[in-house]
Structures are given as structure tokens and as C-alpha cells.
C-alpha positions in Angstrom: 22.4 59.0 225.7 21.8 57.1 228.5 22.7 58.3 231.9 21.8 54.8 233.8 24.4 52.9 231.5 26.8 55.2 232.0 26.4 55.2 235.6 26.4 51.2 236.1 29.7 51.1 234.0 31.2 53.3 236.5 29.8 51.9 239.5 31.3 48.4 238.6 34.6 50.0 237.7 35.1 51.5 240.4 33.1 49.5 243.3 36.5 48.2 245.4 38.4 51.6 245.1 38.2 53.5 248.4 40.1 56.3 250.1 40.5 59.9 249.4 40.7 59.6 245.8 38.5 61.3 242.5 36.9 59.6 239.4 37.4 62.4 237.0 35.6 62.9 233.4 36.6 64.9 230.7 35.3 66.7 227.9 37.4 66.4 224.7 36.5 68.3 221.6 37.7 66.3 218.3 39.0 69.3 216.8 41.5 69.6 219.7 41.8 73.0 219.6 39.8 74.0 222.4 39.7 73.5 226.3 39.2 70.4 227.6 37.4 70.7 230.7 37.5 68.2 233.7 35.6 67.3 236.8 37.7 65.3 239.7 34.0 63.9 241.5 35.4 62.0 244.9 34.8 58.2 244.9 31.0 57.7 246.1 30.1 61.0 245.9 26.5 61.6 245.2 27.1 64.5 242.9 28.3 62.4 240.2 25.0 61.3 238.7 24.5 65.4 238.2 28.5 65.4 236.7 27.2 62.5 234.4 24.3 64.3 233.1 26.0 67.5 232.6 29.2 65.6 230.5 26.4 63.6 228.4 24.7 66.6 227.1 28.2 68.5 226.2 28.6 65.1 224.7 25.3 65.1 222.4 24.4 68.8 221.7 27.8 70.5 221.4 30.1 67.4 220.1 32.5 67.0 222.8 33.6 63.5 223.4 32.9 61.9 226.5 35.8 60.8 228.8 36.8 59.1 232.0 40.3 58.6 233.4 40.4 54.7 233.8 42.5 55.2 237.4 41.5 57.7 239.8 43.1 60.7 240.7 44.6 62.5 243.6 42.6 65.3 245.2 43.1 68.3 244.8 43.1 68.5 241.0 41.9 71.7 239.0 39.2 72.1 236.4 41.8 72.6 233.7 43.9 69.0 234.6 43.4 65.8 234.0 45.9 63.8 235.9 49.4 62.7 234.2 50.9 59.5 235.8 52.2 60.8 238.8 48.4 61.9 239.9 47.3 58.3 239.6 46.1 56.6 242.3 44.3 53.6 241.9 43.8 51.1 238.7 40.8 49.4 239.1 41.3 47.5 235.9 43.8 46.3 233.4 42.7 47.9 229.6 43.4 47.9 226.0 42.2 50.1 222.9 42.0 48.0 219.6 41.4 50.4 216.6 40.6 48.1 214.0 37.2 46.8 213.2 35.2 45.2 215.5 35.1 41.7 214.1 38.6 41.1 213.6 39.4 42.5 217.1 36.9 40.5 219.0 38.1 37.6 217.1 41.8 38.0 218.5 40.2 38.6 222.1 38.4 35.2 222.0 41.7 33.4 221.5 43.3 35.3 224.5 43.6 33.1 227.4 42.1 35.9 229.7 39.0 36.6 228.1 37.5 40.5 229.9 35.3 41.4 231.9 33.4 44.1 229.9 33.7 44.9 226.4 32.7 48.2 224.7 32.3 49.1 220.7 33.6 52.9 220.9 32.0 54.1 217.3 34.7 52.4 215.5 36.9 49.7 217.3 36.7 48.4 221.0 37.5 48.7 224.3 38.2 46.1 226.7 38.4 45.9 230.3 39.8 43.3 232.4 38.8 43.9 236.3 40.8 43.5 239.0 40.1 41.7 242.1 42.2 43.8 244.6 42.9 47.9 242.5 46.5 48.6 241.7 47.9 51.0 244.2 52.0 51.1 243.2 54.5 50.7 240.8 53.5 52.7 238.2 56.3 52.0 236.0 55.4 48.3 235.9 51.9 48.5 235.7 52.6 50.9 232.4 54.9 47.7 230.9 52.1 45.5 231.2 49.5 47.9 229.6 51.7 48.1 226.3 52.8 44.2 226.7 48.7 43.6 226.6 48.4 46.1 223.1 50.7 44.5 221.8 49.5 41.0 222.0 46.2 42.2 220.9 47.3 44.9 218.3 46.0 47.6 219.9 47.3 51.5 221.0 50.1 52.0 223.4 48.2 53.4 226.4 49.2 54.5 229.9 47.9 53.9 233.4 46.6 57.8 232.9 45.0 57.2 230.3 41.3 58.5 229.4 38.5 56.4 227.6 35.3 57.0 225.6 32.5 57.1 228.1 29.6 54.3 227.4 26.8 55.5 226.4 28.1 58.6 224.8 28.5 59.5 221.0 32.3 59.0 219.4 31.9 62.6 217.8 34.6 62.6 215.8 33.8 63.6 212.0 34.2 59.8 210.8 32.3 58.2 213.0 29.2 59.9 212.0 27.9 60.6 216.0 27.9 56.8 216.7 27.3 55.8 220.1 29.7 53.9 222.1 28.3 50.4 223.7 29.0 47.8 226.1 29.0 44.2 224.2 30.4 42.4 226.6 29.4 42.5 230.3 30.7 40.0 232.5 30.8 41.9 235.8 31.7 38.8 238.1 34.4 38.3 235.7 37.6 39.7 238.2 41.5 38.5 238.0 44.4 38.9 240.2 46.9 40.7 238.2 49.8 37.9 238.1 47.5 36.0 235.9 49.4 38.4 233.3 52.2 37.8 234.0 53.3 35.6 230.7 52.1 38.5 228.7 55.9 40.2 230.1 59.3 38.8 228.8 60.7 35.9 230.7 63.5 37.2 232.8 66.8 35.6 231.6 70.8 35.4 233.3 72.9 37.8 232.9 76.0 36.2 231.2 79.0 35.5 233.4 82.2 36.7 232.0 84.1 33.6 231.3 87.5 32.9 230.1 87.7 31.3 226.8 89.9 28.2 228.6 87.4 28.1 231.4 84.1 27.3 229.8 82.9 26.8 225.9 79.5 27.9 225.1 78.2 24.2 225.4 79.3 24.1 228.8 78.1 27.3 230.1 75.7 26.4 233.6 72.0 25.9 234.0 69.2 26.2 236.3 69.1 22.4 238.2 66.1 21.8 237.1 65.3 19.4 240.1 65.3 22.3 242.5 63.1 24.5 239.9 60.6 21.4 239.6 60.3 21.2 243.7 59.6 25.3 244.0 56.9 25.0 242.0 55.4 21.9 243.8 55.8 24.5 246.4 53.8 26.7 245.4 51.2 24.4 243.6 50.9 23.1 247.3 49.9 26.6 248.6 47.4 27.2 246.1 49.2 29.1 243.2 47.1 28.4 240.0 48.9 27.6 236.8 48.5 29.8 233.5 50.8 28.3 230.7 54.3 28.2 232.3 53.7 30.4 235.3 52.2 30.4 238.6 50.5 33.1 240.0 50.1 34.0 243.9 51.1 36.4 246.8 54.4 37.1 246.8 57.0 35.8 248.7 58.4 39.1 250.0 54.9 40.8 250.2 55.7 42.1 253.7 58.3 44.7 252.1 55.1 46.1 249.9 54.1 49.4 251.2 50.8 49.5 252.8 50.7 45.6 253.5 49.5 45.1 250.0 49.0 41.1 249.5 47.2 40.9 246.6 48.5 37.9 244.2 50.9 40.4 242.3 53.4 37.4 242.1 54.4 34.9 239.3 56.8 31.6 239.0 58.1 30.7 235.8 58.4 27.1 236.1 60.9 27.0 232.4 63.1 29.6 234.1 62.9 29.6 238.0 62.7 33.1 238.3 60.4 35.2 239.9 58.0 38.7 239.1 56.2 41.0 240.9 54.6 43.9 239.9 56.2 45.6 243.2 59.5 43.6 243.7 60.3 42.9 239.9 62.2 40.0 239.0 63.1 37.7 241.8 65.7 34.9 241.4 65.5 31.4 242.5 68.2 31.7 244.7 65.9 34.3 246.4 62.8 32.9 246.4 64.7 29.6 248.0 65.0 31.4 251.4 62.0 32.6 251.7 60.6 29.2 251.4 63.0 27.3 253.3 64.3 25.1 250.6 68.4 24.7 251.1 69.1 24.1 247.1 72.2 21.8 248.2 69.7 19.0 249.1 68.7 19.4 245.6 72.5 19.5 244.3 73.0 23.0 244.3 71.5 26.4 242.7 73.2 25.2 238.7 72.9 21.8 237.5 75.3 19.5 237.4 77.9 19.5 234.7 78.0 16.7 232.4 81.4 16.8 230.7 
């Protein structure tokens, strides 16, 4: 074990969180039968190099597996609780768990477009991390779609904003892995991303359908987004600095003074094929919408829908 490794991991993951908040460890037995202790340390407290030490050696000389909650938690929390969703705090970084050997899974995360920040081998598959510039504080729900849109793109486990990780530097002890220990490959820890550059991992928000007649429109016919007034939001927001990731771009959101707390991080994206909107605190946003705030009047463009051509 290595109690400086551990420690550094930690320190980077957790360096922008502030606040009344706890980093909390766990120990996990792989036989799941027995009591899984926990320790809620608050953020910069100097007794967590002493936590550390004490988790490591449950870790190596009585096989419990190492873990830390990836968000922190509230205060307040008992020795015999981990933290379930609504205990959450603050995500300091985007995650995935790919169970499959390491090769193959490295292999599908160098042809992601956001390559992470720090990559760890946990005894069988890998762990990836993805840190954030600004931590999430809200939206829970939202931040939990993205967590299972990002497994899914790289075939890895359906995970929570709760959810708990094998320590670095600590053994994976359960019976299959043979005791081998878990370590970082990757290590990028400049390597930080606003969290609407993920947006185009969500599905693209589409109309609702109008009810229609059948002598009033045929499917052909049915309206479109003008294009033209799409085409000059985006120059829009190209012109305020927005940077471009496949067909979205990503920013502070238009509506940001309704977030609680005067968050401003970039939580927004523009989908420049559909002309809608999403936040990871507002949610979808139509164009119509995002026209006010910006001052555009869409009849100078000819109008919300594009112009039939029948």
C-alpha cells in the first residue's frame, strides 16, 4: 500500500470542493456479509492522512476493499452510512467503471473525444475520471442521466452520483483478483472540462408533434426549424466564446441567473442541427427561448418555422 498515492489522488479530486461538506471512505468486505464501516472526514481536515492509514491496513491485513464516495457528503453522517443520493453534495468529477479487460477498455477511451483526466487499473478493469473545472453542486437527477449516458458509450456499469470506488493504491480483494493492487495509469491532473462539453453524450431533444388534421398538413409538409435563425444563434454564441464539440456548443447558460447559488459554470449546450437548448440545471431550452434572452426577434429571420415550400 501506499499511503502518499492515495493521498495525492484525493487531494487532486477534491482540491476546488469547499464548504461544510465530508470526503467519506468505506470499508467493504467482498463477502458482503458483514458491516461496512464508514468515515465522513470534513474537506481539508488534517485527520484524513490518519483515516487513510487506518482504511489501508483493513484493506491489506484483514481483506476489506478500499473505498471512497466519488461526491462528498453532507455532515452529519453516521459511522454505519455511506450517503444515498440525497446526501450528495458536491461532484468534483464526471466517472465511469469499465469491467472488461484493460486493453480493450483503454482502447474505446482513446477514441472518445474527451479523453480523462486520470485513469486507474482497479485489479481487473478501469476506472476513469474526468475532472471538473467548477464541482457539480445541483440537479442530481441530471447529473445521474449523464453518468449512465457516459457507461454506455464506453460499455461500462450503470453508476450513480453516490456511487463508491476502489481506492488507489489499495488491493481489489475480491477472491478473483488474487489481492491485486489498484493503480493510477493515467494522470493528467491539468486535464479539467466544463461539464457541457458532454453534452452530445445525451439524446438530442426533439418537437413534440402537433396534432394535425389530416386535411391540414401531410407528413411532408409538417414545419421545420428556419434554419437561418438556428445558423445566426449559433454565430451568437461562437461570438461570445462558446467552443464547438461535434454539433454543440458549450457555454454559460443563458438563464444562469435563475441557478441557485449564482452558479455560472458553463453547464449550457447549443445544438446547432436542432436549435435547442440543455442545461444541466434548466434542462432543455427551446429556440424560441433562447431567442429572448439574446435579443434576436426571429421575424427578421422569417419567423421561428421555416418557410413552407408547397
Amino acid at each position: 500500500m501506499c499511503l502518499s498515492e492515495a493521498r495525492e489522488f484525493l487531494n487532486l479530486l477534491f482540491r476546488k470542493v469547499q464548504g461544510e461538506q465530508c470526503l467519506t471512505l468505506t470499508a467493504i468486505h467482498p463477502d458482503r456479509d458483514r458491516a461496512s464501516p464508514s468515515r465522513h472526514i470534513p474537506v481539508g481536515n488534517a485527520a484524513l492522512d490518519n483515516v487513510l492509514e487506518q482504511l489501508l491496513v483493513t484493506n491489506s491485513e484483514h481483506g476489506y476493499g478500499a473505498y471512497f464516495g466519488v461526491a462528498t457528503r453532507r455532515v452529519g453522517l453516521s459511522r454505519w452510512q455511506r450517503g444515498g443520493v440525497s446526501e450528495v453534495v458536491n461532484l468534483p468529477a464526471l466517472f465511469v467503471d469499465i469491467d472488461r479487460e484493460p486493453r480493450e477498455a483503454l482502447a474505446d477511451l482513446k477514441r472518445f473525444p474527451v479523453l480523462p483526466s486520470v485513469v486507474v487499473f482497479s485489479g481487473f478493469g478501469i476506472h476513469a475520471y474526468w475532472l471538473l473545472k467548477e464541482p457539480l453542486k445541483e440537479n442530481v437527477g441530471r447529473t445521474n442521466q449523464l453518468l449512465s449516458a457516459l457507461a454506455r458509450r464506453l460499455h461500462g456499469d450503470s453508476l450513480t452520483v453516490a456511487q463508491c470506488m476502489r481506492l488507489p493504491s489499495s488491493y481489489n480483494t475480491k477472491p478473483q483478483r488474487h489481492h491485486t493492487l489498484c493503480q493510477v495509469n493515467v494522470w493528467r491532473p491539468d486535464v479539467t472540462y466544463e461539464v457541457a462539453e458532454f453534452a452530445q453524450l445525451l439524446p438530442v431533444p426533439t418537437p413534440s408533434p402537433r396534432k394535425q388534421t389530416p386535411t391540414q398538413f401531410s407528413v411532408a409538409s409538417a414545419p421545420t426549424v428556419n434554419s437561418a435563425l438556428i445558423a445566426a444563434v449559433a454565430d451568437s454564441f461562437r461570438e461570445r466564446g462558446y467552443r464547438r464539440r461535434e454539433s454543440w456548443l458549450n457555454g454559460p447558460c443563458p438563464f444562469s441567473h435563475r441557478h441557485k447559488r449564482g452558479d455560472v459554470h458553463r453547464s449550457f449546450g447549443f445544438n446547432t442541427a436542432t436549435g435547442y437548448g440543455y442545461c444541466f440545471v434548466c434542462g432543455t431550452i427551446l429556440l424560441r427561448d433562447l431567442c429572448g434572452a439574446l435579443g434576436f426577434q426571429p421575424a427578421y429571420y422569417g419567423g421561428l418555422l421555416a418557410a413552407s415550400t408547397a
